[in-house]
VEXTOR-194629 format. One record per residue (C-alpha): residue in one letter; residue number from 0; x, y, z. Coordinates in nm, 3 decimals. Example, Ala and Ser with C-alpha at 12.3 -4.5 7.8 and 13.67 -1.06 7.14 Angstrom:
<site><residu>A</residu><num>0</num><u>1.230</u><v>-0.450</v><w>0.780</w></site>
<site><residu>S</residu><num>1</num><u>1.367</u><v>-0.106</v><w>0.714</w></site>
This chain:
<site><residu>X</residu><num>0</num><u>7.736</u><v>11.421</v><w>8.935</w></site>
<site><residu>X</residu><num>1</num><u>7.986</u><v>11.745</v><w>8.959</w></site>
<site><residu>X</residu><num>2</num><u>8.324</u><v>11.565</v><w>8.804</w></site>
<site><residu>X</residu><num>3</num><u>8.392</u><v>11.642</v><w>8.418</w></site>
<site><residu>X</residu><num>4</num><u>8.602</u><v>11.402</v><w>8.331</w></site>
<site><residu>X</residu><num>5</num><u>8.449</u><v>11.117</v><w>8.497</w></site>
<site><residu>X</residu><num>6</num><u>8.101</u><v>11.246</v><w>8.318</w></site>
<site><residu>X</residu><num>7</num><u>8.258</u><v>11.251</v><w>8.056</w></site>
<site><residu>X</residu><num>8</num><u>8.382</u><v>10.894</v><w>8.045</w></site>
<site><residu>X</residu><num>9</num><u>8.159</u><v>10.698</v><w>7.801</w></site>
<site><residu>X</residu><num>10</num><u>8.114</u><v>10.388</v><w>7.960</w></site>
<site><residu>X</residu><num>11</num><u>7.967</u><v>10.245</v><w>8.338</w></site>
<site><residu>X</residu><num>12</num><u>8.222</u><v>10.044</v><w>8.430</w></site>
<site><residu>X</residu><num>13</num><u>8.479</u><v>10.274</v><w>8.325</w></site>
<site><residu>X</residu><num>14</num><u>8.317</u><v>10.538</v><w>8.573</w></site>
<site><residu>X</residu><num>15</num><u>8.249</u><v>10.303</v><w>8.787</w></site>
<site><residu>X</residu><num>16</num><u>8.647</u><v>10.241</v><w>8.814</w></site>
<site><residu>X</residu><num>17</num><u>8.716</u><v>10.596</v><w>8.838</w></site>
<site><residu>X</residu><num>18</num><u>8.446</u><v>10.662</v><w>9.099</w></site>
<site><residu>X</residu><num>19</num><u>8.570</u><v>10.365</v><w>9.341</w></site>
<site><residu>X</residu><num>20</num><u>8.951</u><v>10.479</v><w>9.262</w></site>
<site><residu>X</residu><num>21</num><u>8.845</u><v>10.860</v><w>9.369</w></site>
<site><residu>X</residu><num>22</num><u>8.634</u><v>10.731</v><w>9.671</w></site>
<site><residu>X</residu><num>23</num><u>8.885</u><v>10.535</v><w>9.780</w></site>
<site><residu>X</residu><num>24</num><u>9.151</u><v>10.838</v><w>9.715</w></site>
<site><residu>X</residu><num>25</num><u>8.941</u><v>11.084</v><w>9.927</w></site>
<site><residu>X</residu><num>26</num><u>8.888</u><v>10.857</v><w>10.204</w></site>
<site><residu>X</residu><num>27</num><u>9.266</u><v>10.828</v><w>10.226</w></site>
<site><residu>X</residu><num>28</num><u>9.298</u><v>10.452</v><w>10.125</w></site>
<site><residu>X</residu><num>29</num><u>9.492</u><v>10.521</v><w>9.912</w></site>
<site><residu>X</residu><num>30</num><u>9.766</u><v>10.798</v><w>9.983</w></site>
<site><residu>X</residu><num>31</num><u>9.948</u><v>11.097</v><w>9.841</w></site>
<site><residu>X</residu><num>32</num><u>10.279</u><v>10.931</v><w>9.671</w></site>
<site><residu>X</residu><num>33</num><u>10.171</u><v>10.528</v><w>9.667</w></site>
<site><residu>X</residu><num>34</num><u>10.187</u><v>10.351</v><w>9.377</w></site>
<site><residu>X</residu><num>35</num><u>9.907</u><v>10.247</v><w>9.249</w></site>
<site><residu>X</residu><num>36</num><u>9.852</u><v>9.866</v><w>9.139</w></site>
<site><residu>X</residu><num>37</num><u>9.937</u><v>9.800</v><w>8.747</w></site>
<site><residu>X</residu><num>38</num><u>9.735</u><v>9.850</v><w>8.470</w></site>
<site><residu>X</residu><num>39</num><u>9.655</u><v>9.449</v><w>8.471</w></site>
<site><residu>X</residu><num>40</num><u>9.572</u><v>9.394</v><w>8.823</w></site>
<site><residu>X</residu><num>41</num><u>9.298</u><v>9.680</v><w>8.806</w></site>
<site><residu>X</residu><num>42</num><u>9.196</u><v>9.560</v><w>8.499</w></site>
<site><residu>X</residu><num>43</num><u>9.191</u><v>9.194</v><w>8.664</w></site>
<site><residu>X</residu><num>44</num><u>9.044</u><v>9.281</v><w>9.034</w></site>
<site><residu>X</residu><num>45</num><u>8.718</u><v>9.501</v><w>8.818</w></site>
<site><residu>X</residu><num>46</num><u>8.666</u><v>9.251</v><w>8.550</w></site>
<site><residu>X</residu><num>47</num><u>8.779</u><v>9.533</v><w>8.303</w></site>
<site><residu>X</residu><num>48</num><u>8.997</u><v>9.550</v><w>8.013</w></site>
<site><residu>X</residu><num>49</num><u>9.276</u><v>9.746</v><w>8.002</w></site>
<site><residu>X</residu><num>50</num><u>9.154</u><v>9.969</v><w>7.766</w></site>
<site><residu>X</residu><num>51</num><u>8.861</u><v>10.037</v><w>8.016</w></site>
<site><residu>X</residu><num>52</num><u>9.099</u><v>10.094</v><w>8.306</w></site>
<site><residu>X</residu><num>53</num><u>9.351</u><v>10.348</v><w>8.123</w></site>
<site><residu>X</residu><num>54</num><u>9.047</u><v>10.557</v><w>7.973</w></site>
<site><residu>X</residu><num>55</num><u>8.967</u><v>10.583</v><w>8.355</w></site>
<site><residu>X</residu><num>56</num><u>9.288</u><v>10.665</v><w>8.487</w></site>
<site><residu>X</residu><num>57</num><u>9.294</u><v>10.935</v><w>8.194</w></site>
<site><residu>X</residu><num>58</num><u>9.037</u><v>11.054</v><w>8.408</w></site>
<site><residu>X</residu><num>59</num><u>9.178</u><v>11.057</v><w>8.743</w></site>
<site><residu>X</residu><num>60</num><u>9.474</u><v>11.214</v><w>8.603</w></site>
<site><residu>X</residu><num>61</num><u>9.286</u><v>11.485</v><w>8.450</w></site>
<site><residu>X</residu><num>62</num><u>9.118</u><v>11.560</v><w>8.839</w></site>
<site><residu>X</residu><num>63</num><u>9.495</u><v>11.579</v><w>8.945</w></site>
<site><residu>X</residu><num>64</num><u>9.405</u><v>11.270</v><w>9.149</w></site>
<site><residu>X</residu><num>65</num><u>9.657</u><v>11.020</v><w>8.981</w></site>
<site><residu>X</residu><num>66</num><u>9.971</u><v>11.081</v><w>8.776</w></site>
<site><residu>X</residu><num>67</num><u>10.102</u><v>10.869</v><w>8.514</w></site>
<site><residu>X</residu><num>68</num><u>10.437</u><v>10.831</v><w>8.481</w></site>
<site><residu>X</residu><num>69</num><u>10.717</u><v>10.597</v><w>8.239</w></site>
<site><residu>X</residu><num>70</num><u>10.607</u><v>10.234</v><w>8.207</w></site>
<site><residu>X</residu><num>71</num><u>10.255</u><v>10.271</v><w>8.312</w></site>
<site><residu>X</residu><num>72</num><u>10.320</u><v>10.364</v><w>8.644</w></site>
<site><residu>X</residu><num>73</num><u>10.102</u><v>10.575</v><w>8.802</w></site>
<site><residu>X</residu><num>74</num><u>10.142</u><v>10.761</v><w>9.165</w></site>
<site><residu>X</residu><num>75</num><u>9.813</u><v>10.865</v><w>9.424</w></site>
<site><residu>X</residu><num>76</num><u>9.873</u><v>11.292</v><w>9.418</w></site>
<site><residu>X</residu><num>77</num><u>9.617</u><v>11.383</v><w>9.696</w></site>
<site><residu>X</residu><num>78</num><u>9.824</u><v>11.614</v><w>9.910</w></site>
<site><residu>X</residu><num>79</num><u>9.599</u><v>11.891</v><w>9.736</w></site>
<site><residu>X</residu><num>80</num><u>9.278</u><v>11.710</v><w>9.898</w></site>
<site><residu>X</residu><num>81</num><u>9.363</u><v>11.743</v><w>10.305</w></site>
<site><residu>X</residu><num>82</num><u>9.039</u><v>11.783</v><w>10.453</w></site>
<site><residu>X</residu><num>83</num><u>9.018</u><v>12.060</v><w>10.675</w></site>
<site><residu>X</residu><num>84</num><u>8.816</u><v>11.977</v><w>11.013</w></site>
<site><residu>X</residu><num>85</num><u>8.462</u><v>12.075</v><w>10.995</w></site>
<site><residu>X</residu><num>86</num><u>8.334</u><v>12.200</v><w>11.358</w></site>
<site><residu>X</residu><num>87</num><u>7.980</u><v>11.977</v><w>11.416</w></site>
<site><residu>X</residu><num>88</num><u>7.932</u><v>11.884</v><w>11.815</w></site>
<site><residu>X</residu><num>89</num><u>8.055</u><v>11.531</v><w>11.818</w></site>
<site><residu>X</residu><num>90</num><u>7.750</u><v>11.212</v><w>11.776</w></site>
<site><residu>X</residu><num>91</num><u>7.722</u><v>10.848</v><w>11.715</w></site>
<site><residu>X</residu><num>92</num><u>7.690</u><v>10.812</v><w>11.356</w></site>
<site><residu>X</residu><num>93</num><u>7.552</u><v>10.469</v><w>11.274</w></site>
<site><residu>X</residu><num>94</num><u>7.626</u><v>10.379</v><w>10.854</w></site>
<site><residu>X</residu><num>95</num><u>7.521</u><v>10.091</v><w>10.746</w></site>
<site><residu>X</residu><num>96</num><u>7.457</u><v>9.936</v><w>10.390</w></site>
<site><residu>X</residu><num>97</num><u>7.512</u><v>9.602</v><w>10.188</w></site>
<site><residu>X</residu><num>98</num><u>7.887</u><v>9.469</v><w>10.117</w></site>
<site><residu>X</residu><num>99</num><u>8.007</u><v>9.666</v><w>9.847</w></site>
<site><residu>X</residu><num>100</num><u>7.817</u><v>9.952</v><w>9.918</w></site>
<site><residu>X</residu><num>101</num><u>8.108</u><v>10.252</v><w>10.025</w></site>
<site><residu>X</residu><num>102</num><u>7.997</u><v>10.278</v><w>10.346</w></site>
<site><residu>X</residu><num>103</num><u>8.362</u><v>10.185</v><w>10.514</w></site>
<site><residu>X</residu><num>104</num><u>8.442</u><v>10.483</v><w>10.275</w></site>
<site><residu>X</residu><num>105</num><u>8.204</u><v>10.728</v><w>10.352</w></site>
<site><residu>X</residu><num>106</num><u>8.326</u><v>10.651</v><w>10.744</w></site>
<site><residu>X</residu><num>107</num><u>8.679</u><v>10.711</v><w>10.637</w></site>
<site><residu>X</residu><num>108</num><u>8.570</u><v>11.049</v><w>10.526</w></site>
<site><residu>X</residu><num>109</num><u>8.371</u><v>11.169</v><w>10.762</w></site>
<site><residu>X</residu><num>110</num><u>8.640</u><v>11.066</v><w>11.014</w></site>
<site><residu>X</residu><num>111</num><u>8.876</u><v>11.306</v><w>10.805</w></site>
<site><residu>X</residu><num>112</num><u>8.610</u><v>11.523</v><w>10.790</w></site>
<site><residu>X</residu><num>113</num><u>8.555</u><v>11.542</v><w>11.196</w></site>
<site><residu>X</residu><num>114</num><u>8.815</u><v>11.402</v><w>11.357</w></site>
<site><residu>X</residu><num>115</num><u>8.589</u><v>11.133</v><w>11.482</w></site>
<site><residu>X</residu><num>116</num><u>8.671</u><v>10.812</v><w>11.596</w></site>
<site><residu>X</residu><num>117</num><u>8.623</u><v>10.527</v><w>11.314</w></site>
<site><residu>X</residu><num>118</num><u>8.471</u><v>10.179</v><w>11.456</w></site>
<site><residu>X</residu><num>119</num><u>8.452</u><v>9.922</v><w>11.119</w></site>
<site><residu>X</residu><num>120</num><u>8.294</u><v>9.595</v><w>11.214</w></site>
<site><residu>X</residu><num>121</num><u>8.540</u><v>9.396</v><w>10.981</w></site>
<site><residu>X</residu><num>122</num><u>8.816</u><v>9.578</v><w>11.135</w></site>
<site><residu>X</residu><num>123</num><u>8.752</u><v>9.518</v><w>11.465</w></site>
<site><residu>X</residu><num>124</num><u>8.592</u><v>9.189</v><w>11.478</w></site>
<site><residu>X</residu><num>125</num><u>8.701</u><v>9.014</v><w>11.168</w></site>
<site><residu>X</residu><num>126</num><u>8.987</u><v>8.835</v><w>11.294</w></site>
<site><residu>X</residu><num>127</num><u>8.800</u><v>8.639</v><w>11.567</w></site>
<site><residu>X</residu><num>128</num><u>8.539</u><v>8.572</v><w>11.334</w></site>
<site><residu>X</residu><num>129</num><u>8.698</u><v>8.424</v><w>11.087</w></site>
<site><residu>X</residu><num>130</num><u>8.862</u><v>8.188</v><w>11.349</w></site>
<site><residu>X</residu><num>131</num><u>8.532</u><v>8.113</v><w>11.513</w></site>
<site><residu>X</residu><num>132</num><u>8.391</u><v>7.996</v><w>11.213</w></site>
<site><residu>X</residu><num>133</num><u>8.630</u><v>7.723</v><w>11.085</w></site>
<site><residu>X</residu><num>134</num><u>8.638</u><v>7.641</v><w>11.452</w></site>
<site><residu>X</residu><num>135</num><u>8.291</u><v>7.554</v><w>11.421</w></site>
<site><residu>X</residu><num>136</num><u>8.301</u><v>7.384</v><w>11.088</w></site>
<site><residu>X</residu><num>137</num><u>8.208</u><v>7.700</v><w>10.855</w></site>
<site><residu>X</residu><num>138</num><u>8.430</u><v>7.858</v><w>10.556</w></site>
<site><residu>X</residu><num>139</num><u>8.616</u><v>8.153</v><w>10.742</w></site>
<site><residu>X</residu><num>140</num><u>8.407</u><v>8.393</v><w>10.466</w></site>
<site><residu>X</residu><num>141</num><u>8.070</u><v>8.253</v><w>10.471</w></site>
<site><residu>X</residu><num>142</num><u>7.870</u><v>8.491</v><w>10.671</w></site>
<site><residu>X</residu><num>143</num><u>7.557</u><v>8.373</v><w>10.550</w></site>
<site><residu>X</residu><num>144</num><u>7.539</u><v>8.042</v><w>10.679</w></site>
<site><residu>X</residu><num>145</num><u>7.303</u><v>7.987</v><w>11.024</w></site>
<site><residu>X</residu><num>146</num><u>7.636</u><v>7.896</v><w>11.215</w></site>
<site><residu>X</residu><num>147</num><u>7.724</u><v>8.266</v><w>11.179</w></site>
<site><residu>X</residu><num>148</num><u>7.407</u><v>8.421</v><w>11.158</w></site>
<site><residu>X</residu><num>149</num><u>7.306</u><v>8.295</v><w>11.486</w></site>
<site><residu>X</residu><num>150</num><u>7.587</u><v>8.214</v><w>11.694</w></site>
<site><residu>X</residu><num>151</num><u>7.870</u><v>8.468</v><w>11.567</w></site>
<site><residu>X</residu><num>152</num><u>7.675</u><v>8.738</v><w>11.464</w></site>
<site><residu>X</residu><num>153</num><u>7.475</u><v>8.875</v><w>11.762</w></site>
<site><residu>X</residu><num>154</num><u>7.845</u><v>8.875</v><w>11.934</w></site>
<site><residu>X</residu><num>155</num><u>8.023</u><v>9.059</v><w>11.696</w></site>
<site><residu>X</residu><num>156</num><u>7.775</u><v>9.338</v><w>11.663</w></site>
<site><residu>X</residu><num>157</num><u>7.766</u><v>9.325</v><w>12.094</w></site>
<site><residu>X</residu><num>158</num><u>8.182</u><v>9.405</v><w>12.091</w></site>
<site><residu>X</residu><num>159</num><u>8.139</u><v>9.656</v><w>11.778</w></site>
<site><residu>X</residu><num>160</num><u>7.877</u><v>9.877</v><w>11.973</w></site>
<site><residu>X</residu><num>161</num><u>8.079</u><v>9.825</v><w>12.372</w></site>
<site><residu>X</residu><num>162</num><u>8.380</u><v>9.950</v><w>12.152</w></site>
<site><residu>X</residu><num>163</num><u>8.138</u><v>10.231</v><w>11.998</w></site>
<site><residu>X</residu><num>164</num><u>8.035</u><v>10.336</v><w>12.339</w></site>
<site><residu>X</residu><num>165</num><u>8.351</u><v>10.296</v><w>12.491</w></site>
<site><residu>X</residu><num>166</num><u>8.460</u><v>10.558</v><w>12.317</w></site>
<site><residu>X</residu><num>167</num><u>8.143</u><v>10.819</v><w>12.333</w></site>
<site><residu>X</residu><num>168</num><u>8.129</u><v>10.766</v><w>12.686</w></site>
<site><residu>X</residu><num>169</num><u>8.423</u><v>10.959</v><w>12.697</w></site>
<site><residu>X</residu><num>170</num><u>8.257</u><v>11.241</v><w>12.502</w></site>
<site><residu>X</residu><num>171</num><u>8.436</u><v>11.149</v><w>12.122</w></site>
<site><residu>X</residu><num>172</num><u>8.232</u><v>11.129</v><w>11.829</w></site>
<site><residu>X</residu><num>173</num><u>8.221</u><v>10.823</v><w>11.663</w></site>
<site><residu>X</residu><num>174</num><u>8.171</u><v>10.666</v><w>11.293</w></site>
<site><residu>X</residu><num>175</num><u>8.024</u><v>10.302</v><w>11.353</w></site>
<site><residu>X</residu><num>176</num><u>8.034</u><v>10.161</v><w>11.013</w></site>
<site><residu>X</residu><num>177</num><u>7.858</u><v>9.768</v><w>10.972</w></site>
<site><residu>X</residu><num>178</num><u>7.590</u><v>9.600</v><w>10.750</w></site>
<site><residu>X</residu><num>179</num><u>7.325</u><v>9.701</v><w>10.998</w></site>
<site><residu>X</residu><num>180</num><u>7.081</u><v>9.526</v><w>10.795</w></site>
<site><residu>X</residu><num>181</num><u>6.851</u><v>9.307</v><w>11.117</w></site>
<site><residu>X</residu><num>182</num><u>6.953</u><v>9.662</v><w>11.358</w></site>
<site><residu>X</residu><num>183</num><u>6.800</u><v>9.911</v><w>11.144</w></site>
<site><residu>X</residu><num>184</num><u>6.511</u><v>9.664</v><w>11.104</w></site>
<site><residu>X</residu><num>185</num><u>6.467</u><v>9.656</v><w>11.474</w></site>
<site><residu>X</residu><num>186</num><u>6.313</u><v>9.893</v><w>11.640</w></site>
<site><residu>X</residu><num>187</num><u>6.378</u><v>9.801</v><w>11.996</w></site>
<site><residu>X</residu><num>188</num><u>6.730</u><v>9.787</v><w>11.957</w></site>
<site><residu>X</residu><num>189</num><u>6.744</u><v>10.106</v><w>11.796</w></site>
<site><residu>X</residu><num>190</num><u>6.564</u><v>10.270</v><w>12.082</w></site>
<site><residu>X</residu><num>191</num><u>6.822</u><v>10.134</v><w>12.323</w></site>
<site><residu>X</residu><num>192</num><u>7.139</u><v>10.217</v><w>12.168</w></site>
<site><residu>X</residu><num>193</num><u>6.996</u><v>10.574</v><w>12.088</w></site>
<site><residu>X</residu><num>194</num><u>6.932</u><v>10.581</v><w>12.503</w></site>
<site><residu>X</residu><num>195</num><u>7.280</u><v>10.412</v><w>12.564</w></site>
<site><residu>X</residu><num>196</num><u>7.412</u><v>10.683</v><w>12.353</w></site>
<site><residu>X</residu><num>197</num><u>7.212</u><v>10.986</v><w>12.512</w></site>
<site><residu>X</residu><num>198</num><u>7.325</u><v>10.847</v><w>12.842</w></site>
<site><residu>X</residu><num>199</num><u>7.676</u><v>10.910</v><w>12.702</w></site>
<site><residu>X</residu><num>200</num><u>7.571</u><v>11.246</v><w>12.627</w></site>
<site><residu>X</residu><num>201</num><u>7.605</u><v>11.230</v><w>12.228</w></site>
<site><residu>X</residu><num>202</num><u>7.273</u><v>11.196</v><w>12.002</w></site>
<site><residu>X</residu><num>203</num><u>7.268</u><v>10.910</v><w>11.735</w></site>
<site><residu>X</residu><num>204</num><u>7.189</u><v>10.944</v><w>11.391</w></site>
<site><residu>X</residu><num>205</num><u>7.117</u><v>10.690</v><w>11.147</w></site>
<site><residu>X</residu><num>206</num><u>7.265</u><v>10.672</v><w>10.758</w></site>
<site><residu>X</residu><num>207</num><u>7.175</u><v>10.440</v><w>10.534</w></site>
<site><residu>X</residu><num>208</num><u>7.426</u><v>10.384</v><w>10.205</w></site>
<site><residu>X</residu><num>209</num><u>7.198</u><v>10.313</v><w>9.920</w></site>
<site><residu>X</residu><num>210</num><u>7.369</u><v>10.151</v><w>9.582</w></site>
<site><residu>X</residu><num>211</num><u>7.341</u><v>9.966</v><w>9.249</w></site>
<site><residu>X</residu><num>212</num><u>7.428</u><v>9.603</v><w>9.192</w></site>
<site><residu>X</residu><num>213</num><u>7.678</u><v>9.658</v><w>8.957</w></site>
<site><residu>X</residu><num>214</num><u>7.845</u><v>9.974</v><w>9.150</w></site>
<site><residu>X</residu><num>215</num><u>7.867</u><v>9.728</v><w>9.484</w></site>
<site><residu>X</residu><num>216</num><u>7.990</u><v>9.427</v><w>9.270</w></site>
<site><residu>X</residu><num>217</num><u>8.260</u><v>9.642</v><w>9.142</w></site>
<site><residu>X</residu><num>218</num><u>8.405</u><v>9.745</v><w>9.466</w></site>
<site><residu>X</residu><num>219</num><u>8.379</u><v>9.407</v><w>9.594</w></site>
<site><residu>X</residu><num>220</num><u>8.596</u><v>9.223</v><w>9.365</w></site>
<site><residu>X</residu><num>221</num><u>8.782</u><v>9.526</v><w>9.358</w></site>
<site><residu>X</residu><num>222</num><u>8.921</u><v>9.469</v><w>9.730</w></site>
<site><residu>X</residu><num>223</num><u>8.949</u><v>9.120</v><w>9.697</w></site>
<site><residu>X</residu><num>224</num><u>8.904</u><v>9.064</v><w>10.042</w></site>
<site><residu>X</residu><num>225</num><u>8.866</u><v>8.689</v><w>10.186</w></site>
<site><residu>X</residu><num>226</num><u>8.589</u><v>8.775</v><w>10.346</w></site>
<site><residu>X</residu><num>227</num><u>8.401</u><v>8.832</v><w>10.006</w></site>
<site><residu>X</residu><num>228</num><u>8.497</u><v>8.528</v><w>9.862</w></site>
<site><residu>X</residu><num>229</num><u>8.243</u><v>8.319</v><w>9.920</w></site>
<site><residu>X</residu><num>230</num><u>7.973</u><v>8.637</v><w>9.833</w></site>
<site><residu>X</residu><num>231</num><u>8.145</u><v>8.657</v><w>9.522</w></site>
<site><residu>X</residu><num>232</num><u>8.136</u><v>8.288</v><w>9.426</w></site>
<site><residu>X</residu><num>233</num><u>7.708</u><v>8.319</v><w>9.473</w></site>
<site><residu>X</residu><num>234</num><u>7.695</u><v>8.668</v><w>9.363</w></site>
<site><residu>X</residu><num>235</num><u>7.360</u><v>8.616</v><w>9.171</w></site>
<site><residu>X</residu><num>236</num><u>7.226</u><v>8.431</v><w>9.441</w></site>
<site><residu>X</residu><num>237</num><u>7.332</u><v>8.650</v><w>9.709</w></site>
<site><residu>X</residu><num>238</num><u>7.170</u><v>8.990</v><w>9.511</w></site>
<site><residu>X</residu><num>239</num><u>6.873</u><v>8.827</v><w>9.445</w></site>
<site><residu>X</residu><num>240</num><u>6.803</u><v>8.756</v><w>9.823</w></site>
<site><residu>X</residu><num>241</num><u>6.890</u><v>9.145</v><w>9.933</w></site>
<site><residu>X</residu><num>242</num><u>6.613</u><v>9.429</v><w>9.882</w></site>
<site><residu>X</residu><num>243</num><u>6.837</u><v>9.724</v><w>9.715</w></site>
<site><residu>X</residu><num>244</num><u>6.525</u><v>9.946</v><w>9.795</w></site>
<site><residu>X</residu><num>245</num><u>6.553</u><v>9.875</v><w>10.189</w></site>
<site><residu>X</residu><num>246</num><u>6.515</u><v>10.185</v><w>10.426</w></site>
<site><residu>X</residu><num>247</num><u>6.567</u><v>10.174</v><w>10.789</w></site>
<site><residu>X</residu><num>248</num><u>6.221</u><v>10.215</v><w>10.960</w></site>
<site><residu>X</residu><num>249</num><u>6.313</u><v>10.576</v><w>11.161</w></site>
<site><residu>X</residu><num>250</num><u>6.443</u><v>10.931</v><w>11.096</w></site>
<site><residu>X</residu><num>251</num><u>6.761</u><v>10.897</v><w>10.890</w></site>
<site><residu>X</residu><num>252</num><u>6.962</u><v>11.023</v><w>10.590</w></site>
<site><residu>X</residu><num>253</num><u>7.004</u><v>10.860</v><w>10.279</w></site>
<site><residu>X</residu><num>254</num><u>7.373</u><v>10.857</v><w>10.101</w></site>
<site><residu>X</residu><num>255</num><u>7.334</u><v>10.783</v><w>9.760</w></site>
<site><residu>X</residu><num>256</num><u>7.707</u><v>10.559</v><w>9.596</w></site>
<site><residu>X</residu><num>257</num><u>7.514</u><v>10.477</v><w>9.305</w></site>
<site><residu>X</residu><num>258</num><u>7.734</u><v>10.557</v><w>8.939</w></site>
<site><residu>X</residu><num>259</num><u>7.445</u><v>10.886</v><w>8.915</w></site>
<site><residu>X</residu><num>260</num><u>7.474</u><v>11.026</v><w>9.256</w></site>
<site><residu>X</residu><num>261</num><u>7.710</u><v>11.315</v><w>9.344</w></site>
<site><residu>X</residu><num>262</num><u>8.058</u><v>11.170</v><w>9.484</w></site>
<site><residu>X</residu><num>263</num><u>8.105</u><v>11.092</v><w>9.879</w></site>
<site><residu>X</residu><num>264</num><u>8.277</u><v>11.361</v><w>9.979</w></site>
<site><residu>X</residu><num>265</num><u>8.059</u><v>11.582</v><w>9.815</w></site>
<site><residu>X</residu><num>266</num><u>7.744</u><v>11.432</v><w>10.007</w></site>
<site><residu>X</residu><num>267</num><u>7.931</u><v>11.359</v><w>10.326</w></site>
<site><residu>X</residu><num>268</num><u>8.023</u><v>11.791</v><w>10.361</w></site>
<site><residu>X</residu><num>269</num><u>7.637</u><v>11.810</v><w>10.271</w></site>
<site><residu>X</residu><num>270</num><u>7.578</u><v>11.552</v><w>10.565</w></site>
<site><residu>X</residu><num>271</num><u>7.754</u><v>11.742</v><w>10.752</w></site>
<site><residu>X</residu><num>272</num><u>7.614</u><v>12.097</v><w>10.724</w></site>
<site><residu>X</residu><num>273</num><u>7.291</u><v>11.952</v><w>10.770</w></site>
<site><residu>X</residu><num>274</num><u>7.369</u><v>11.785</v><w>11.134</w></site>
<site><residu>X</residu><num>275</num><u>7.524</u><v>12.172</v><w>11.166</w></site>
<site><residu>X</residu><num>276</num><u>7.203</u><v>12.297</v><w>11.082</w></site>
<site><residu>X</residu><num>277</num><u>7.005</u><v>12.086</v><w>11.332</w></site>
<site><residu>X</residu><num>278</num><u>7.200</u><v>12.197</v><w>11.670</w></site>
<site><residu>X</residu><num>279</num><u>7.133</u><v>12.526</v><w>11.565</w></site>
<site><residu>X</residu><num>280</num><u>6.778</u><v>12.472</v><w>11.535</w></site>
């Protein structure tokens, strides 16, 4: 880790909150002047204290990410952060990872990072899906029942990857960011999309976005999305029937949102340089 006062906080969940809150700062979620949420609803949306969320905004402030102003209100200051474009020759850059891993972060920033087009699965498909599955009898946020799993599922990630190649057919880089979990288990389809994508003219490269339980189950009640919901309400259940140690099965790179590992920006630039690297080679 290369932040001070983050390191220096003295404990998880506290840098956990301050991690997320910069993540989500670089990835320009949150922007340069907003508002942020009160001391409570952090507090409330992590599972934190209050105490616990101020020592990490003490933090943020200290980075010159956040300042606090009268009555506990506290303003986004990023302007200093604007990413300046780094010059790779554009690719299809598959991210996956569990929910609650970063991964629609690290996207976010490599977009910045690029100017790359951004595909998120949730984004584009989550309307629909939600629809289909009370249409069909399901809770609108229960993607692990069979009705999704094998009648919703195999469609969404069809329109995510003809949106995907919609766009690098045209010669733009793209950031496809989804679970990926059965794709990068499955070898065949991997070899096809990386053809599909060759026959666009771009190469594909595979990350993976490896976490902690506790890191992911922070972010997730965190964004308090609907979609979680019903993830959150089986939370033990659900972690006990994911392997945190899964790999994907071919060449790829490992980005490490664990509380330990270096910040996402950080390893997305070092992503980065090494893709640079590689078309000079």
């Amino acid at each position: 880790m290369t932040d001070g006062p983050i390191d220096a906080l003295s404990g998880a969940l506290q840098q956990r909150i301050a991690r997320d809150i910069q993540n989500q700062i670089e990835a320009g979620v949150l922007r340069d002047g907003e508002v942020m949420p009160s001391t409570r609803a952090l507090a409330e949306q992590a599972g934190a204290s209050i105490w616990t969320v101020n020592e990490a905004m003490k933090a943020l402030a200290e980075m010159g990410l956040v300042e606090n102003q009268s009555r506990s209100r506290r303003i986004v200051r990023s302007a200093h952060l604007t990413p300046k474009v780094v010059k790779v020759p554009p690719r299809a850059l598959l991210i996956g990872g569990y929910a609650g891993s970063g991964k629609t972060e690290l996207g976010r920033i490599l977009t910045r990072l690029t100017g790359w087009m951004i595909i998120d699965k949730d984004t584009t498909t989550r309307p629909v899906v939600e629809v289909a599955l009370e249409a069909l009898g399901s809770e609108s946020s229960d993607r692990e029942s069979e009705t999704y799993l094998s009648k919703i599922r195999p469609r969404e990630y069809e329109a995510l990857m003809s949106t995907a190649h919609e766009n690098t057919s045209c010669g733009a880089g793209a950031v496809i960011t989804a679970p990926f979990i059965r794709e990068f288990s499955d070898a065949s389809w991997l070899a096809r999309e990386k053809a599909q994508f060759a026959d666009d003219g771009l190469p594909m490269t595979l990350v993976w976005v490896a976490c902690d339980a506790d890191t992911m189950l922070t972010y997730v009640r965190r964004r308090g999305a609907a979609r979680d919901a019903h993830k959150l309400a089986t939370w033990d259940e659900y972690i006990n029937g994911i392997d945190l140690d899964f790999r994907p099965g071919v060449d790829h790179h490992v980005i490490d949102n664990s509380l330990s590992a270096e910040p996402l920006k950080a390893q997305a630039e070092q992503l980065l340089a090494t893709l640079a690297e590689r078309e000079k080679s």
